[in-house]
DRENPA-3360 file (N, C-alpha, C; in nm, 2 decimals, always signed):
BEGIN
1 = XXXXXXXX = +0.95/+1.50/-1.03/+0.84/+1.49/-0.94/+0.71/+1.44/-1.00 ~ +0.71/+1.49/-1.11/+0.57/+1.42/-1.18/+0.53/+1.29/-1.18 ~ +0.66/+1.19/-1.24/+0.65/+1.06/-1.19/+0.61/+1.02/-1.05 ~ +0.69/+1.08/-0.99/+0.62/+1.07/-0.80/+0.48/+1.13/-0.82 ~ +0.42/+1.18/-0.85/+0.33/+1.19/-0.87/+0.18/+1.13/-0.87 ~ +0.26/+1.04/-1.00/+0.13/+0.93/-1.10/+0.17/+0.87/-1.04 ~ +0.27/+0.79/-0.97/+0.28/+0.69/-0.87/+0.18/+0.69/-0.72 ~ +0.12/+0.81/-0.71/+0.09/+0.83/-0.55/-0.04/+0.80/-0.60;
9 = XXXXXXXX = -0.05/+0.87/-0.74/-0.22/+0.82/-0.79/-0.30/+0.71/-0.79 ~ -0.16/+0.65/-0.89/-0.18/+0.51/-0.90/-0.20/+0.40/-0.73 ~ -0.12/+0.43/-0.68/-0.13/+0.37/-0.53/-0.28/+0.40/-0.48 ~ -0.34/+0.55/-0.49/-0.44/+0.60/-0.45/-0.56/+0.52/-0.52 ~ -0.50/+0.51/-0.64/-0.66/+0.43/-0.72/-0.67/+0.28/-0.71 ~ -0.56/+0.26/-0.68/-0.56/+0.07/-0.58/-0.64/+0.08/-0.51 ~ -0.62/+0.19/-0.43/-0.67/+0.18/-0.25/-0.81/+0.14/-0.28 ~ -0.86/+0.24/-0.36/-0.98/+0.29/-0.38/-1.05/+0.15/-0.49;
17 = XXXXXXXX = -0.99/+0.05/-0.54/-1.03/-0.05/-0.63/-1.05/-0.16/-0.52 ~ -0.96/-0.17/-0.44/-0.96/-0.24/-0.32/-1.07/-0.26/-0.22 ~ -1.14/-0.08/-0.24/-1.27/-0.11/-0.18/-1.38/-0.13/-0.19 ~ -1.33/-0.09/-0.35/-1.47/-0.17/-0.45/-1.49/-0.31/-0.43 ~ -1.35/-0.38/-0.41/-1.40/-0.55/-0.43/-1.42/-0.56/-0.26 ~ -1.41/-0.46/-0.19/-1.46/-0.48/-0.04/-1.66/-0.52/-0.04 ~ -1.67/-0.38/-0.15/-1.85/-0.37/-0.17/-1.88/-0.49/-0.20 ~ -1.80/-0.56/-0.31/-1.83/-0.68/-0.36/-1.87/-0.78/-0.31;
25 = XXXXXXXX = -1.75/-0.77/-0.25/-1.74/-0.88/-0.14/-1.87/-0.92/-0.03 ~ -1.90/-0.81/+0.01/-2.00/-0.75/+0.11/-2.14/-0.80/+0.03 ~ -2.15/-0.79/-0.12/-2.26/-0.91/-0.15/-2.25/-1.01/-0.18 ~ -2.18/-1.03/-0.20/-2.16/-1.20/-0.30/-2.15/-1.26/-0.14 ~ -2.12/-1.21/-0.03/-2.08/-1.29/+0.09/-2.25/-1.26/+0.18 ~ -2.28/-1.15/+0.10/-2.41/-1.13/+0.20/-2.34/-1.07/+0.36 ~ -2.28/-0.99/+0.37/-2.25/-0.94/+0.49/-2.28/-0.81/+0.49 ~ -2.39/-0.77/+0.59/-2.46/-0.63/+0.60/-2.36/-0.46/+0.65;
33 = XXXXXXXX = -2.40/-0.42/+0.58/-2.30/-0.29/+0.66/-2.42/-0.23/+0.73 ~ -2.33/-0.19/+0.87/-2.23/-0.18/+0.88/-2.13/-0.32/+0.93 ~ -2.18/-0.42/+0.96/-2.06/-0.53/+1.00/-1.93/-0.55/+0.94 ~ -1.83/-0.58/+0.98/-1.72/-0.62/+0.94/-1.69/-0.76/+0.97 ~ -1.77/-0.86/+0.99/-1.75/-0.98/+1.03/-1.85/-1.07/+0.94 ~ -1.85/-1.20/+0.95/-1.92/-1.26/+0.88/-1.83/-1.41/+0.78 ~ -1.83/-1.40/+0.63/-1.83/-1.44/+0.59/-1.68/-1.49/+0.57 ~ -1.59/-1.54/+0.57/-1.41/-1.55/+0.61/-1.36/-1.46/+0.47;
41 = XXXXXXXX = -1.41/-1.49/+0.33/-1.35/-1.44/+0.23/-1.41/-1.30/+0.25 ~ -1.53/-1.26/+0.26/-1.47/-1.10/+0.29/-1.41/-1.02/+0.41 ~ -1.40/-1.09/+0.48/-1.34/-1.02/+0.57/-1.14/-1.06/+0.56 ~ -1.11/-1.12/+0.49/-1.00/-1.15/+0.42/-1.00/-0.97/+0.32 ~ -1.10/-0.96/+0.24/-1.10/-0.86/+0.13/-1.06/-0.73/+0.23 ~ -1.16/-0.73/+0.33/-1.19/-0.66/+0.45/-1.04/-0.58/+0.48 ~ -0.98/-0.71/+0.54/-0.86/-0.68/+0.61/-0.75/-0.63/+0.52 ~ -0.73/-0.63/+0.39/-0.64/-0.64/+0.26/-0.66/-0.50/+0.23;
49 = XXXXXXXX = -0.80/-0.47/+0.27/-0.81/-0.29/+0.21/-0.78/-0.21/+0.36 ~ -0.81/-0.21/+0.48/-0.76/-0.17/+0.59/-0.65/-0.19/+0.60 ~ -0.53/-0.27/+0.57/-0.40/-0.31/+0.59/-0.34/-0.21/+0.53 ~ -0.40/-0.17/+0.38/-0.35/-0.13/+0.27/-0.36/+0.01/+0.33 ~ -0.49/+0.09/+0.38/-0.46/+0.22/+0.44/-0.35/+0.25/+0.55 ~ -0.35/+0.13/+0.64/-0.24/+0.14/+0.74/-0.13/+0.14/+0.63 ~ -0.10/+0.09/+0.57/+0.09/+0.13/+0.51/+0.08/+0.23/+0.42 ~ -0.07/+0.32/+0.35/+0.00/+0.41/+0.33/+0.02/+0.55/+0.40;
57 = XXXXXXXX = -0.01/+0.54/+0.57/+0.06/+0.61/+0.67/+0.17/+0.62/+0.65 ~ +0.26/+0.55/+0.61/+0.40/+0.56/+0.61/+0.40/+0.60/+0.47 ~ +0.38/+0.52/+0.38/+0.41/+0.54/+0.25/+0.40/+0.67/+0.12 ~ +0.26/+0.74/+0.19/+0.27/+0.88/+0.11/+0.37/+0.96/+0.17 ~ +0.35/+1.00/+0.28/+0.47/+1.06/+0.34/+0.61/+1.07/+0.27 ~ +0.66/+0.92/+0.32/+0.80/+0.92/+0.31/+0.82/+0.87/+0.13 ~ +0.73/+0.85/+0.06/+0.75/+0.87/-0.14/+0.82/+1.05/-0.16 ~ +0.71/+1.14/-0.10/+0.73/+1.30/-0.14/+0.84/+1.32/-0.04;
65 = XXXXXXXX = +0.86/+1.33/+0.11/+1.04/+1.36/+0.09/+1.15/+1.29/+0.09 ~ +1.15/+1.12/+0.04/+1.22/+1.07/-0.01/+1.23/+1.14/-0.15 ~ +1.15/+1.19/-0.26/+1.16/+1.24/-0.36/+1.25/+1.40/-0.34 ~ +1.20/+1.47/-0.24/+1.26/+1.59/-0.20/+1.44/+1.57/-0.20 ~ +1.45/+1.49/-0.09/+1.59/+1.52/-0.09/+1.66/+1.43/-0.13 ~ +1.62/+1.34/-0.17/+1.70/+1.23/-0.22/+1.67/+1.24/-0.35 ~ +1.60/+1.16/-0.43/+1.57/+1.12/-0.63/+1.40/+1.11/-0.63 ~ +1.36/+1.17/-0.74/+1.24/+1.18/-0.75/+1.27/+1.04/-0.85;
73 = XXXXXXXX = +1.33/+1.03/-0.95/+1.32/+0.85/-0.98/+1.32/+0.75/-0.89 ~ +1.42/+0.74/-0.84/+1.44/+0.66/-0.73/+1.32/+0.63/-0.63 ~ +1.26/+0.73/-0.58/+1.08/+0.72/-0.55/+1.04/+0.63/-0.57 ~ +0.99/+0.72/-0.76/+0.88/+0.65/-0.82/+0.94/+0.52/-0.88 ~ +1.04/+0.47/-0.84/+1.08/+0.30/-0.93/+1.02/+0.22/-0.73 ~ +1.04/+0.32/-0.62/+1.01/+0.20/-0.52/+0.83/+0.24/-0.49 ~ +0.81/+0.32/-0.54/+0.70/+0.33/-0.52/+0.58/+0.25/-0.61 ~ +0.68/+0.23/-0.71/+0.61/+0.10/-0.78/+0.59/-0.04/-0.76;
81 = XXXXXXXX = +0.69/-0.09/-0.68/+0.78/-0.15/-0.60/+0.65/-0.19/-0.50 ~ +0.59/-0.07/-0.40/+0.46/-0.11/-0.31/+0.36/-0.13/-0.35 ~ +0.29/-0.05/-0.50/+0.20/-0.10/-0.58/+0.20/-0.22/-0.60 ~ +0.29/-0.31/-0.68/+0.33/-0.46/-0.72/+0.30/-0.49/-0.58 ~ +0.38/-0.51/-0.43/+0.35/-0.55/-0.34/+0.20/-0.53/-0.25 ~ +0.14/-0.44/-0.31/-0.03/-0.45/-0.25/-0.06/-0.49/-0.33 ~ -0.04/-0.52/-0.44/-0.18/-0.62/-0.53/-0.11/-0.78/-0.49 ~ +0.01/-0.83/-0.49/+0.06/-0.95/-0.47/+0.00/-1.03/-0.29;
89 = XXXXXXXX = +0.00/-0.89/-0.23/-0.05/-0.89/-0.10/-0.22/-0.96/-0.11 ~ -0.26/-0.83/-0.17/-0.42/-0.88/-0.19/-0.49/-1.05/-0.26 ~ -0.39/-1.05/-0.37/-0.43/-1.20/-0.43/-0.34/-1.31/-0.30 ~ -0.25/-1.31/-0.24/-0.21/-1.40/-0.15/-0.28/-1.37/-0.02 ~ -0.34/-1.29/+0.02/-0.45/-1.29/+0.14/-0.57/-1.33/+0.14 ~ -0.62/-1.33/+0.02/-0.78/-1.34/-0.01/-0.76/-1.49/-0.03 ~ -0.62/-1.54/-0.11/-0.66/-1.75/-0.09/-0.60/-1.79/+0.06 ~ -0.53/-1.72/+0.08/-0.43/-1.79/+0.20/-0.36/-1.69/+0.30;
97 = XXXXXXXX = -0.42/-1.63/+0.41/-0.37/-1.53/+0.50/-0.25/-1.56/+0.54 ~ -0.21/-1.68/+0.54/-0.04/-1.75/+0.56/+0.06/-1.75/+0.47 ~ -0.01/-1.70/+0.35/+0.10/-1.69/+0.21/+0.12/-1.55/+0.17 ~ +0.05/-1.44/+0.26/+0.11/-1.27/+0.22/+0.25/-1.23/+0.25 ~ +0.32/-1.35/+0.31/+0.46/-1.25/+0.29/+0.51/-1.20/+0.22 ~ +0.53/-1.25/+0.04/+0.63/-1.18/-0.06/+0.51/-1.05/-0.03 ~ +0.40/-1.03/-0.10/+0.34/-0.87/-0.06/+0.38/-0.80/+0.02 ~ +0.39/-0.87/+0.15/+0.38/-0.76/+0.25/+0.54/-0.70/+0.26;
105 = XXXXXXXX = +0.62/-0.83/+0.20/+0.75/-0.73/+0.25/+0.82/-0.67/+0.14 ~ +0.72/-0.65/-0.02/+0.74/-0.62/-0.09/+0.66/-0.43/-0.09 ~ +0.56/-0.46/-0.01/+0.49/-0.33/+0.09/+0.58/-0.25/+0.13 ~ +0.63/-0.35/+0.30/+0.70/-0.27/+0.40/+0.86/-0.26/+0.35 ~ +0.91/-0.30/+0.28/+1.09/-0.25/+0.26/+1.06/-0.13/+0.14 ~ +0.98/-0.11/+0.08/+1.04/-0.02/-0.04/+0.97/+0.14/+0.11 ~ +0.89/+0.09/+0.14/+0.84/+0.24/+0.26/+0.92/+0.28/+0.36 ~ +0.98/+0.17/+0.38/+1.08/+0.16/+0.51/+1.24/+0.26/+0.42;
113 = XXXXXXXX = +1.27/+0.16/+0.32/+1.36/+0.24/+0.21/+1.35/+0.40/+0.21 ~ +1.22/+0.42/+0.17/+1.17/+0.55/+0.13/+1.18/+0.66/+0.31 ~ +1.14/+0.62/+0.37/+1.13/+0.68/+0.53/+1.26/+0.68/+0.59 ~ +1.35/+0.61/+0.55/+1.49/+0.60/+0.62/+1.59/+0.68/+0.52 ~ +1.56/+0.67/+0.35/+1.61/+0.72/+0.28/+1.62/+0.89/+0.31 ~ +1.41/+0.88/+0.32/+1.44/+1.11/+0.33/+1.48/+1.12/+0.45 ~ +1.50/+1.03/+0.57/+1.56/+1.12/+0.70/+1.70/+1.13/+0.68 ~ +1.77/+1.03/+0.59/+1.94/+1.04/+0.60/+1.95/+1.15/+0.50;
121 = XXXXXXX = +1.87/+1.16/+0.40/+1.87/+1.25/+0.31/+1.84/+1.41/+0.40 ~ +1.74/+1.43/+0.48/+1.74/+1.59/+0.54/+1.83/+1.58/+0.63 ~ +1.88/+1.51/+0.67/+2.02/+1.54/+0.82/+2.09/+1.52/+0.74 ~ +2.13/+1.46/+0.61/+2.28/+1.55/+0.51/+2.28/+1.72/+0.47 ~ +2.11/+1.74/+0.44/+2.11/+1.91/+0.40/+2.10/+1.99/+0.52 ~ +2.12/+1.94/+0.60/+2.13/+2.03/+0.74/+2.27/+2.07/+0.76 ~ +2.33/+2.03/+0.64/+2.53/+2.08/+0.69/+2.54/+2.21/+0.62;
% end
């Protein structure tokens, strides 16, 4: 479980790096807060750190009881898996909003894995 752990951290301290280069962005682009519109490349950054909170609605969740009933390795190797896919996300959104697929589906299958994994996993310990 420890490994699941540093993994949720690590995810957590992306999020949170993500919104640093949001601030950034927000000057180098000159776009006033509160706006979210403006300049195309930060609102590119914009959308890459909001996207990033939407998936980990799924993704903390289903890391800790995917770790419960199923492998706490097994987790933390896909939970690595989303880390690599939000940063690959982020650098392919910020040049080209049309080129985020390997991120995103490097995102959504390891969460999807993880959320489908702990439900087949608690309807097996329910026997």
């Amino acid at each position: 479980m420890e490994l699941v752990t540093i993994v949720v951290v690590l995810a957590l301290l992306q999020y949170m790096v993500f919104g640093i280069l949001v601030g950034k962005a927000r000057g180098t682009y000159k776009v006033e807060a509160p706006a979210v519109t403006g300049d195309p490349i930060f609102e590119r950054y914009y959308r890459v750190h909001m996207n990033t909170l939407e998936s980990l609605v799924l993704f903390l969740p289903s890391i800790f009881l995917f770790a419960m009933y199923v492998n706490a390795d097994i987790a933390a190797a896909l939970g690595l898996i989303f880390i690599c896919g939000r940063y690959l996300y982020l650098r392919a959104y910020v040049k080209d909003p049309k080129s985020r697929g390997l991120g995103f589906a490097l995102t959504m299958l390891p969460s999807l894995a993880l959320a489908l994994g702990a439900m087949i996993g608690a309807a097996l310990s329910l026997r």
